[in-house]
MARTORBA-655432 format. One line per 4 residues: their letters; for each residue x, z negated, y negated of C-alpha. Coordinates in steps of 0.1 Angstrom, whole numbers, plus 5000, padded with zeros to 4 digits. Each point is the difference from the previous one (the first is absolute). Example, Ala and Ser with C-alpha at 12.3 -4.5 7.8 and 13.67 -1.06 7.14 Angstrom:
AS> 5123:4922:5045  5014:5007:4966
END
This chain:
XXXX> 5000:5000:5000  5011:5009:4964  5009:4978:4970  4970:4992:4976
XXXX> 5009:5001:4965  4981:4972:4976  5000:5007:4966  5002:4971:4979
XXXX> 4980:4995:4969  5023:4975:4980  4975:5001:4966  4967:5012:4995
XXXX> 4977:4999:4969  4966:4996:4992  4984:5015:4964  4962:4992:4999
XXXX> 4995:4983:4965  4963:5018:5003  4987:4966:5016  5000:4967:4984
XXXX> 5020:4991:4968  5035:5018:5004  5015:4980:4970  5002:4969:5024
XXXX> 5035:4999:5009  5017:4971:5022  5030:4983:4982  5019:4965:5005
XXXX> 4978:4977:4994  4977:5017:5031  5028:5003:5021  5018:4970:5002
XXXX> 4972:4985:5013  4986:5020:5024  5038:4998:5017  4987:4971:5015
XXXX> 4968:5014:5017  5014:5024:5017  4996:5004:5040  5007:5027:5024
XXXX> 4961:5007:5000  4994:5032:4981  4972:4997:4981  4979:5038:5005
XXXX> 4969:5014:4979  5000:5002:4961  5029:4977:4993  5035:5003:4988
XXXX> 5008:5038:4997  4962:5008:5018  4985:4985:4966  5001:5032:4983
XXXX> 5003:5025:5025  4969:5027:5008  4997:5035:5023  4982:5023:5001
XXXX> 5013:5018:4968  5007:5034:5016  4964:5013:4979  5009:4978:4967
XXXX> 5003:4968:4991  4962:4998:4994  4993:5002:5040  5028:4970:5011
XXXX> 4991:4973:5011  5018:4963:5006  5027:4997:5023  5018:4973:5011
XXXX> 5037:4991:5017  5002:4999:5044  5027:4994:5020  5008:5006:5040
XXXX> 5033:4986:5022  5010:5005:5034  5023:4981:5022  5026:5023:5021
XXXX> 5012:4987:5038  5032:4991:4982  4985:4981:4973  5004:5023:4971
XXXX> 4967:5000:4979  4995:5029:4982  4972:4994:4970  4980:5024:4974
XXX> 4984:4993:4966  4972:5022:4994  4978:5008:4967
END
């Protein structure tokens, strides 16, 4: 059997200031803070990045509709876990 290439996505980037008020920027004094609740549970739906995202934009802007942030892991036989963000 061949070799599999996996690309690897080190950034991606979100623009959908359509929804909700896009001058709301975090800063210090919100991220200090939440340092101390994080966990290794990812929170999935409209929060963090999926606040502001939307689909369905393909026929204008005027047909989208509210999105959100998923995410899906697998666990390989030797223990490597191999994980996707998805909006």
């Amino acid at each position: 059997m061949g070799k599999t290439k996996i690309p690897i996505v080190p950034t991606a980037v979100i623009f959908d200031f359509g929804i909700g008020d896009f001058l709301i920027r975090p800063d210090q004094q919100i991220g200090i803070p939440g340092l101390s609740e994080c966990s290794k549970k990812v929170e999935e739906g409209s929060v963090g990045v999926g606040t502001g995202a939307t689909v369905g934009k393909l026929f204008g802007i005027e047909r989208a509709m509210k999105g959100g942030v998923g995410t899906s892991s697998i666990r390989g036989p030797n223990g490597l876990i191999v994980g996707a963000l998805l909006w």
